[in-house]
LOVEX-930828 format. One line per 4 residues: for each residue y, z, x of C-alpha. Coordinates in steps of 0.1 Angstrom, whole numbers. Layout:
residues N
Y Z X ~ ...
end
This chain:
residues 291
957 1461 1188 ~ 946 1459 1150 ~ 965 1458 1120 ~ 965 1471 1088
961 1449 1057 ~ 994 1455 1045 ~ 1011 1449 1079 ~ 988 1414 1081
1004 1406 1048 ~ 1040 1412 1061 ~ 1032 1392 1090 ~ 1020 1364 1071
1045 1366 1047 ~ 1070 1366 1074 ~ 1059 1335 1090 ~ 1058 1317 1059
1092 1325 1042 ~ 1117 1316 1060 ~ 1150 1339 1055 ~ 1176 1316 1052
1157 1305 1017 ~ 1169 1339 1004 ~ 1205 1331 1008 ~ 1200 1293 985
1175 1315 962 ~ 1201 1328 935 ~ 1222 1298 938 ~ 1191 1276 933
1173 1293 908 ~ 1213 1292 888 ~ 1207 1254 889 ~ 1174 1253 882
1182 1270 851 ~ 1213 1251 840 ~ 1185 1217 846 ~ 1156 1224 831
1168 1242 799 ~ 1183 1207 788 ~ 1159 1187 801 ~ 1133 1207 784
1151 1205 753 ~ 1156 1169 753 ~ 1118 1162 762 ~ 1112 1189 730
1135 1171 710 ~ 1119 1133 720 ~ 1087 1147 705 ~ 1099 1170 673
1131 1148 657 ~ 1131 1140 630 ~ 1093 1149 630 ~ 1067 1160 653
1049 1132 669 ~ 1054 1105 691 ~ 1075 1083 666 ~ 1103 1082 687
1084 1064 716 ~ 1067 1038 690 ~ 1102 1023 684 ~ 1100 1005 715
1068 985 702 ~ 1075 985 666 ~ 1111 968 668 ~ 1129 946 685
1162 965 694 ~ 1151 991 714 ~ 1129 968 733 ~ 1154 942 741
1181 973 747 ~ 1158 984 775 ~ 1149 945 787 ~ 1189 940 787
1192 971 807 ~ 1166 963 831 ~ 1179 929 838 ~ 1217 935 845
1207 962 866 ~ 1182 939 888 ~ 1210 916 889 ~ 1232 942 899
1213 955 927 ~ 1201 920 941 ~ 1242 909 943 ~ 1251 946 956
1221 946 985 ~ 1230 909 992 ~ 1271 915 1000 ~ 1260 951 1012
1242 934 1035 ~ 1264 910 1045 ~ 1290 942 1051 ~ 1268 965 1069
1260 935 1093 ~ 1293 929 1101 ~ 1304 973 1108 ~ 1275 974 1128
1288 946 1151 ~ 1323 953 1151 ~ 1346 970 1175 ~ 1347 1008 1171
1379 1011 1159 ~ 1374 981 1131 ~ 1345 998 1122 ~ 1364 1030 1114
1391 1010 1095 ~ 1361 992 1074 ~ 1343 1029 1075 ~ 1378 1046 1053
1380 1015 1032 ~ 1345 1022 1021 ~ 1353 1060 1017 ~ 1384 1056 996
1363 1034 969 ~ 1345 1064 961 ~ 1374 1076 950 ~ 1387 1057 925
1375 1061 892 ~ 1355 1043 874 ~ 1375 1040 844 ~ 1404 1031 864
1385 1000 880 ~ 1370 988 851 ~ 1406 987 834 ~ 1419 970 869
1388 940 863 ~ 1397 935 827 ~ 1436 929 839 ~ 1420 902 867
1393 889 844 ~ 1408 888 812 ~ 1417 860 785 ~ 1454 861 799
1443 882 832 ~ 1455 872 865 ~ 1425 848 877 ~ 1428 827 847
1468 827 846 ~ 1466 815 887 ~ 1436 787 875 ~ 1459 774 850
1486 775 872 ~ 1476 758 899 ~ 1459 731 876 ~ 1423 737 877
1412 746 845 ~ 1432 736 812 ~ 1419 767 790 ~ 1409 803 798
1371 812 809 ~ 1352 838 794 ~ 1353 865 823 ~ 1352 893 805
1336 910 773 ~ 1303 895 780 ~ 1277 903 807 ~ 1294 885 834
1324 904 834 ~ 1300 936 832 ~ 1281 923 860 ~ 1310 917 883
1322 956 876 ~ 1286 965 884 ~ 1285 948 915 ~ 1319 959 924
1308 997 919 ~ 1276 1000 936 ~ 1285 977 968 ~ 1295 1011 988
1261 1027 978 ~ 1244 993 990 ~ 1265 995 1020 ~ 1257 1030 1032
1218 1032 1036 ~ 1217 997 1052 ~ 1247 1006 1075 ~ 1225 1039 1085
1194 1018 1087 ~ 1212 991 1107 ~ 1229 1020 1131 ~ 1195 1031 1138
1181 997 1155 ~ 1180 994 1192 ~ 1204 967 1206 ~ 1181 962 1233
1155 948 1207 ~ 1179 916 1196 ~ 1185 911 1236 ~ 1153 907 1243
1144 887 1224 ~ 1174 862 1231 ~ 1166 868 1266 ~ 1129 853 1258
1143 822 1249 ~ 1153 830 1208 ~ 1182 817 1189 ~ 1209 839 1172
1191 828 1143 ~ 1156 835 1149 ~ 1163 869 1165 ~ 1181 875 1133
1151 865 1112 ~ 1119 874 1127 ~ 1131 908 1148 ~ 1164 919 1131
1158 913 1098 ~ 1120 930 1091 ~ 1132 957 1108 ~ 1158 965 1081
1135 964 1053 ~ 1132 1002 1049 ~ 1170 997 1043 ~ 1170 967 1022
1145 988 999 ~ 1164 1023 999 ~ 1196 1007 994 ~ 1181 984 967
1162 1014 948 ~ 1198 1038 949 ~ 1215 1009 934 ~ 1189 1005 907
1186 1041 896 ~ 1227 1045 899 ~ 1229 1015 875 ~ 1209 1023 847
1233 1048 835 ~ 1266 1026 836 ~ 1282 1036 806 ~ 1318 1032 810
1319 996 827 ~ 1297 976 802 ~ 1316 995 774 ~ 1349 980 786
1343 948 805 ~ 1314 938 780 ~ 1338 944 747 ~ 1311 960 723
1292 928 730 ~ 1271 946 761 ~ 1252 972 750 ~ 1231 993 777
1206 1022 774 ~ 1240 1046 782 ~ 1261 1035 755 ~ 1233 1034 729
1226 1070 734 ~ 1261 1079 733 ~ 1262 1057 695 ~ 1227 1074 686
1245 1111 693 ~ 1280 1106 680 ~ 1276 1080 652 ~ 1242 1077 638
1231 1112 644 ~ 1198 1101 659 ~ 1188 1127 681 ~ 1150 1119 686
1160 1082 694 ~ 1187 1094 715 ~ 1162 1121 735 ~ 1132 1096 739
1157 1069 755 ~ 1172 1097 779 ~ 1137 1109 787 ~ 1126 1074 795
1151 1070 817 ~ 1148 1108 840 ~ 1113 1094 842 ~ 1121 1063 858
1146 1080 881 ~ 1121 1104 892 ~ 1095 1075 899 ~ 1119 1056 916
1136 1084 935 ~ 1102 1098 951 ~ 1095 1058 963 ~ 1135 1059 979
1122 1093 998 ~ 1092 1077 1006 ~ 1112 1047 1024 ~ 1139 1068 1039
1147 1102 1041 ~ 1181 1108 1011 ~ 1200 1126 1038 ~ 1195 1093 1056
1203 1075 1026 ~ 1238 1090 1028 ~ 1246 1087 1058 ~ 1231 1123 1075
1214 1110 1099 ~ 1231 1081 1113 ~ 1244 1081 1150
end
């Protein structure tokens, strides 16, 4: 039986395409379009404000504020994620092993933290962490310490809403990487003769490193655009790469400053977004393919 070339073509084409893409086509190219129009005006505008060139991007080596804007970034965010993986940990370890229906209680605490806002819990850590906040008031109270301590308005009252906030993103991959383990493994290996503790450190524990790095990498790229938390909890006295493009916008009217820093940073989420997919699947990441 032979074909013609067109009907070869159909066939082909057939094969290839898959229909169901036509039903996401116009909503995906809609959303294609209302991304890459700004994006490709803020990478025009990194490269053309306030004059063509790559000005913009010789800030960071020319003066210091950008460059320790971005180091400050960097490290509150590393210190962010390595607090937020550690207690996420510590979590996800103790759903996995619980009783079904504690699990589910521990599950729709997690749930409802998503849906509190962030504005609302950094106002809520200011009220415990504050000059006259509740911690401080109980501390005096009960004799411990004789005057306040600085909670809040610096980085460690920033860092303990950052941790705070990205715990249930910590918690989610490493739950779904922890769910994914065979029970059988960790009973073998007791059954050989191993301790709790060893089977926990040489069988459990390298085999949730692929969650260990997704969860640490989500964290990472969720954290560098905290804008609201450090703006609050750090008093002015934090700034981060979020809240200096916000000043460079509404204040100083530095666009090109403002455009190179957001560009920077849609790089570095790309970069570290394709390593996350490389390490785990992102519907995995988010619980889709958990058991």
């Amino acid at each position: 039986m032979s074909f013609t070339f067109a009907e070869k073509t159909h066939l082909v084409m057939t094969k290839r395409l898959n229909p169901y893409w036509l039903l996401v086509a116009p909503a995906g190219l809609l959303v294609l379009a209302l991304y890459a129009a700004p994006i490709i005006n803020v990478l025009f505008l990194s490269v053309t404000d306030p004059k063509p060139g790559l000005g913009n991007y010789a800030k960071i080596f020319e003066g210091d504020s950008v460059a320790i804007l971005i180091w400050r970034t960097i490290r509150l965010c590393l210190i962010t994620t390595a607090s937020s993986v550690l207690l996420g940990y510590v979590v996800a370890y103790a759903m996995v092993h619980a009783l079904a229906h504690v699990r589910q209680r521990m599950m729709s605490i997690l749930l409802i933290s998503f849906w509190i806002s962030v504005l609302v819990r950094s106002f809520a850590w200011l009220m415990l962490l504050g000059h006259n906040g509740l911690i401080n008031n109980f501390l005096i109270g009960v004799g411990i310490i004789q005057e306040p301590l600085a909670l809040a308005r610096n980085e460690l009252g920033v860092l303990i809403g950052m941790t705070e906030y990205m715990l249930p993103y910590a918690i989610l991959p490493l739950l779904a990487n922890m769910q994914g383990i065979d029970p059988l493994v960790a009973r073998a290996s007791r059954s050989l003769g191993a301790s709790h503790a060893q089977t926990f450190v040489r069988v459990f524990l390298p085999l949730t490193k692929p969650g260990i790095i997704a969860a640490s990498l989500l964290v990472f790229i969720s954290s560098l655009g905290f804008y609201v938390t450090p703006a609050i909890l750090g008093g002015g006295k934090v700034q981060m790469i979020a809240e200096y493009i916000s000043v460079q916008l509404l204040v100083t009217v530095r666009w090109g400053t403002a455009a190179m820093l957001a560009t920077l940073m849609i790089g570095c989420v790309l970069a570290l977004m394709y390593l996350l997919n490389r390490f785990m699947k992102l519907s995995v990441v988010f619980g889709g393919g958990t058991r």
